[in-house]
N, C-alpha and C positions, 0 to 999 in steps of 0.2 A: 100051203095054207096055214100052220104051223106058224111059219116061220113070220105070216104077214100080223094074224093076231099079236104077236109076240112084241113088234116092231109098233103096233098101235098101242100097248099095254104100256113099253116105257116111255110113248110121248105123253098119252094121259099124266103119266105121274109125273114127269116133268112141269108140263102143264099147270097140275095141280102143288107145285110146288112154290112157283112163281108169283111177287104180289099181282095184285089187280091194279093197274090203269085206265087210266081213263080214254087211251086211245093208244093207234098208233103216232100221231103229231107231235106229243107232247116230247117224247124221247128224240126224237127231229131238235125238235129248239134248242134244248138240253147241248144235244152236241153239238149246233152252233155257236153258243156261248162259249162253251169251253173250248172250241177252237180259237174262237176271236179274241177271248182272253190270252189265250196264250200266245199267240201272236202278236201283242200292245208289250212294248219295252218298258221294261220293270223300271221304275228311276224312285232315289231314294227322296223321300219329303220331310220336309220338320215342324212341326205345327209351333204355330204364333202362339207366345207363353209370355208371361209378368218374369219379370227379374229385375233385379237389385244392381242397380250398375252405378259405375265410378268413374268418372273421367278425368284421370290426370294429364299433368304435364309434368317430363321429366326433363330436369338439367344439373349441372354440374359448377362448382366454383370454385375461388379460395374463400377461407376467412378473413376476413378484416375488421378492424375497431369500428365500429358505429360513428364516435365522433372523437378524434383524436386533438389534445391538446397540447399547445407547445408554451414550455415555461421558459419564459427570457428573463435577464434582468433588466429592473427597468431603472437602474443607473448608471453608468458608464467610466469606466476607468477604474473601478475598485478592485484589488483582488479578493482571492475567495479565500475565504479563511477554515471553513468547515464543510463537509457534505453528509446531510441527515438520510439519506433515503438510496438506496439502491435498487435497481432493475428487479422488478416481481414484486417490490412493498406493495402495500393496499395504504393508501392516504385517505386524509379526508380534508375537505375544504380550510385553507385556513392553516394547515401544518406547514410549519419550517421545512423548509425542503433541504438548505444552506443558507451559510453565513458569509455575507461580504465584509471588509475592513472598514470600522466605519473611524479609523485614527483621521484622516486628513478631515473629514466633515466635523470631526470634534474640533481641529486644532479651527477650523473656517466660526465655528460656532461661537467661541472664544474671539473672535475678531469683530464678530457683529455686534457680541454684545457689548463690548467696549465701543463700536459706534453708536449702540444705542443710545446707550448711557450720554456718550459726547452730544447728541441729537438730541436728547431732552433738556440736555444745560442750555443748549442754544435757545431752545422754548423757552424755558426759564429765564434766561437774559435778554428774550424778544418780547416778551412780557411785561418785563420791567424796563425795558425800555418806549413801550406801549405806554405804559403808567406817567413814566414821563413826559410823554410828546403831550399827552393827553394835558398833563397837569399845566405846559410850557403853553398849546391851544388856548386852555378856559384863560389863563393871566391875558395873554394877548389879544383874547377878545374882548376884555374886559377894558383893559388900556384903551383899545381903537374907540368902545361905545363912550366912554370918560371922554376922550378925545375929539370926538366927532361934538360930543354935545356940549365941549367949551369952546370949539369952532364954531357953533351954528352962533354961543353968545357972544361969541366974539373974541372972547378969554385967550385963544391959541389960536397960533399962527396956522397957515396951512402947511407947512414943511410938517410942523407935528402930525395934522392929522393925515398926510400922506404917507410919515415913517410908521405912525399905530396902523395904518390897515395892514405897509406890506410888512409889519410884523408877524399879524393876525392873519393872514394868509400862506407866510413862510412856514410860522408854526401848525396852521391845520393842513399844510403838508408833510410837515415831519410827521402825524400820526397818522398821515398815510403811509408814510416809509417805514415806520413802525409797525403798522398792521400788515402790509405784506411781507415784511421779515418774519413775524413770529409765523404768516402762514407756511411760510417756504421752510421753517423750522419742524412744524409741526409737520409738513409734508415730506422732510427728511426722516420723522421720526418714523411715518407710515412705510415710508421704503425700508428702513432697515428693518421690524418688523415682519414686513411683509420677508424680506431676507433669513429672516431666521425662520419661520412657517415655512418657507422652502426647503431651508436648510433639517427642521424639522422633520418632513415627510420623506428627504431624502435618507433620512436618519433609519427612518421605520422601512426603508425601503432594501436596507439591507441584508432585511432578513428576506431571502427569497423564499415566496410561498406557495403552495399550491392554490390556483385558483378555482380548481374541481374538485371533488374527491374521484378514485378508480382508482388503477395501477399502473406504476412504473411500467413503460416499457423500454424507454431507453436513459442511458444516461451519456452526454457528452461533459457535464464539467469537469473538473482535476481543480484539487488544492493547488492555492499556487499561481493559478491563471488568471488575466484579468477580466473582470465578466466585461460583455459588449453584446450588446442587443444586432451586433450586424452579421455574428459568425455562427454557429451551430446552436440551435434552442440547447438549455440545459440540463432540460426533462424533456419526456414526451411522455401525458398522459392518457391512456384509453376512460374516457367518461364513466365511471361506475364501473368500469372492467366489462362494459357491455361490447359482446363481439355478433358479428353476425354474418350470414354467406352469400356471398355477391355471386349468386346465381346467372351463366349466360344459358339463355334461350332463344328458341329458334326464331326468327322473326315471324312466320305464318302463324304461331302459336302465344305469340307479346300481348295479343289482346284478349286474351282468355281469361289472364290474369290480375287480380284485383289484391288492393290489400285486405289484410284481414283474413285469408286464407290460410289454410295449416297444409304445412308438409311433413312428412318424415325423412328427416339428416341421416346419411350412411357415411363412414368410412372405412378406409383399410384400416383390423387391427379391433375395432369396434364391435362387441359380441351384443350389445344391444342398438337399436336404433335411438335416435334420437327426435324430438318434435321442435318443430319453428313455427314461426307467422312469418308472411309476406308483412315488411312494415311499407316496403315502397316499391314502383315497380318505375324505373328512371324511362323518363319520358322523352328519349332519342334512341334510335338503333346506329348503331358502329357502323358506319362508312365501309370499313375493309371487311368488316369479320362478318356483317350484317347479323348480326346478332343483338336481341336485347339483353337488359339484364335485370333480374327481382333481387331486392335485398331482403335477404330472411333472415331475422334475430334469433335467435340460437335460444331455446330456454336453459339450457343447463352450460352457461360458459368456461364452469369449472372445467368442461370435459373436453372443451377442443382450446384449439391454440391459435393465434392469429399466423396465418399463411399453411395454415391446413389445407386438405386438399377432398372433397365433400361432393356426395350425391345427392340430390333432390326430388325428393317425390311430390308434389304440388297437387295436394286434391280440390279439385276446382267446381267441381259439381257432384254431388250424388242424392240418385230420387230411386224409383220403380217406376218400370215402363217395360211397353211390349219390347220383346228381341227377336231375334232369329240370328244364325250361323252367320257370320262374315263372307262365309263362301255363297250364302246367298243372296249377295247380292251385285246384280250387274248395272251394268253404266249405258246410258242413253242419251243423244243428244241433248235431248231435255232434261236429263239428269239423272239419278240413280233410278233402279227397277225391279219387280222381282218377279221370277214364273208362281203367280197363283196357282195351284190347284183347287177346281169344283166339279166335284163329279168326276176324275179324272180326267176332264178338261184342262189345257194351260191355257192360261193370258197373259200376258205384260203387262203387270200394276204398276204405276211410278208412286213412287215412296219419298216419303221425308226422310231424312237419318238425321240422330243425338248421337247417344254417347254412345262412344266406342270402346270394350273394354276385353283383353283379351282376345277368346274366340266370339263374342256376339257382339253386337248395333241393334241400338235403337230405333225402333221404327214410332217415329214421332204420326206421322199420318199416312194412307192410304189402305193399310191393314186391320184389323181387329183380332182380339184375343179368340185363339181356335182356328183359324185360317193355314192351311196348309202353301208351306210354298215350295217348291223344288229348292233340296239343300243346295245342289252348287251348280251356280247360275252360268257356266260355261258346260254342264249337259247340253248335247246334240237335241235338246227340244225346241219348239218352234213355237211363236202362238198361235192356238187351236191343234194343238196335238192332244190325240187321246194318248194315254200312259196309263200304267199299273202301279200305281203308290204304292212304295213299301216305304213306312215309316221308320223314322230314326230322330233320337234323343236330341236336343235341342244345345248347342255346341258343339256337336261331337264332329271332327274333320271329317 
């Protein structure tokens, strides 16, 4: 009896130790939840966030001159008497580059003008002999009207007035042979003229000169040699020394690119980077190599060299927009897709993608900021699978 009091005394305080509920059901529920919980496969999620994204294109090149110019002479058979400029000058429009001979053109110059001179005497003496056909005309037509008008009186025979006309006929021929002499004179006198104006400009042509300003970068002449416009130019100028980097790129990625776009230039050796513009982007792809190419101007040409060897960073877009993991996202016949999570439910959303950068993508449409999707879209989940969200940071593998 003892022992049953006793036994009732410490369930009481038990009893009384314990909260109050509202029943016994409610602990029922309780522990089906947390079995069903536990039971649902944990999968890790990343919620839809803003970020700042870039989307480049990378390629690689040589250097090359922008617009390379070639200095010929442009007279032929002279030798070269001097050479002003060597390989690396900076020139400017207009400078002596070299000297050709210009003795035989002198010694030709001296020939002309002694034709001239002969050519103007001729004028001279077509002139005056102009003077006289002329003067030899007026007497002879003067004779033939005397003549005719002592024929009409009777006064003269007809033999006279037929010797006065064809006198007066003969002679206003002679001052047509007069006039086209002095002109064929005068027209000697414009060729030779015209001869020494040649001879002239060949004259000024011997100084060979730059017809750009930039830099030497090559040089082919030698004193000594006779210049000739048929064998090697005898400069070669880079335009203002402007260089730039003949970028090949991938064909999938050629229409990305526009001018007017910046990239960042790397090379070996280069402890800082360098900055470009796309000046043009060549409007055929290579046959063999199927590659396009962007020509990017160099800002700082002091720093690279032409046939350098150059990386390219080409940024081509950059905004803010939603992202998510790269790893979440998968492929559908219809196009890309992602496992939404709501309510730990999944579903298959099809998604737009942007930009691509690093670990995230652009989720142009189907998403909204705060949506959870399963980070990596080759998880064993299905759509309408219930799961246990465990969250994780946005990037992260």
């Amino acid at each position: 009896m003892r022992q049953f009091h006793s036994l009732s005394f410490i369930l009481a305080a038990v009893l009384a130790t314990m909260p109050a509920f509202s029943g016994g059901p409610v602990w029922a529920e309780d522990a089906a939840t947390v079995q069903k919980d536990a039971t649902l496969p944990a999968i890790t999620v990343s919620t839809v966030k803003m970020a700042h994204l870039r989307d480049r294109v990378v390629a690689s090149g040589l250097v090359a001159p922008v617009e390379k110019v070639l200095v010929q002479p442009l007279i032929e058979g002279q030798p070269i008497e001097s050479l002003n400029a060597e390989v690396g000058d900076t020139v400017t429009a207009g400078q002596v580059l070299a000297k050709l001979s210009d003795s035989t053109l002198r010694l030709q110059e001296s020939q002309f003008e002694a034709s001239l001179a002969s050519a103007q005497a001729q004028v001279a003496q077509a002139e005056a002999q102009l003077l006289e056909a002329n003067a030899k005309a007026d007497d002879a037509k003067r004779i033939n009207e005397r003549t005719a008008a002592l024929r009409a009186q009777g006064s003269a025979s007809q033999a006279a007035a037929d010797t006065a006309s064809a006198n007066a006929v003969a002679a206003q021929a002679g001052v047509t042979v007069a006039i086209q002499t002095l002109e064929a004179a005068k027209a000697q006198v414009k060729v030779v003229r015209a001869q020494i104006d040649n001879l002239d400009l060949e004259l000024t042509r011997t100084d060979v000169v730059a017809p750009v300003g930039g830099t030497v970068v090559e040089r082919n002449a030698m004193v000594g040699a006779i210049a000739s416009a048929t064998g090697s130019p005898m400069f070669t100028i880079v335009r203002d020394g402007a260089l730039e980097l003949r970028a090949d790129v991938a064909e999938r990625l050629v229409t990305k690119l526009q001018p007017g776009q910046t990239a960042t230039l790397r090379t070996v050796g280069m402890t800082e980077p360098l900055t470009g513009t796309i000046r043009l982007v060549d409007p055929v792809i290579d046959t063999d190599t199927r590659l396009g190419r962007a020509r990017i101007s160099v800002d700082r040409n002091d720093l690279v060299r032409q046939g350098m060897f150059m990386d390219a960073d080409i940024l081509v877009a950059e905004r803010d927009g939603l992202a998510v993991p790269v790893t979440a996202v998968g492929s559908a016949v219809s196009g890309p897709t992602v496992m939404k999570v709501t309510d730990g439910v999944v579903s298959r959303t099809p998604v737009q993608l942007g930009i691509r950068e690093g670990g995230l993508v652009e989720i142009v449409s189907g998403l909204k900021e705060g949506d959870l999707v399963v980070t990596k879209a080759a998880s064993f989940v299905r759509d309408g699978d219930h799961i246990q969200p465990v969250p994780e940071t946005v990037g992260t593998n």
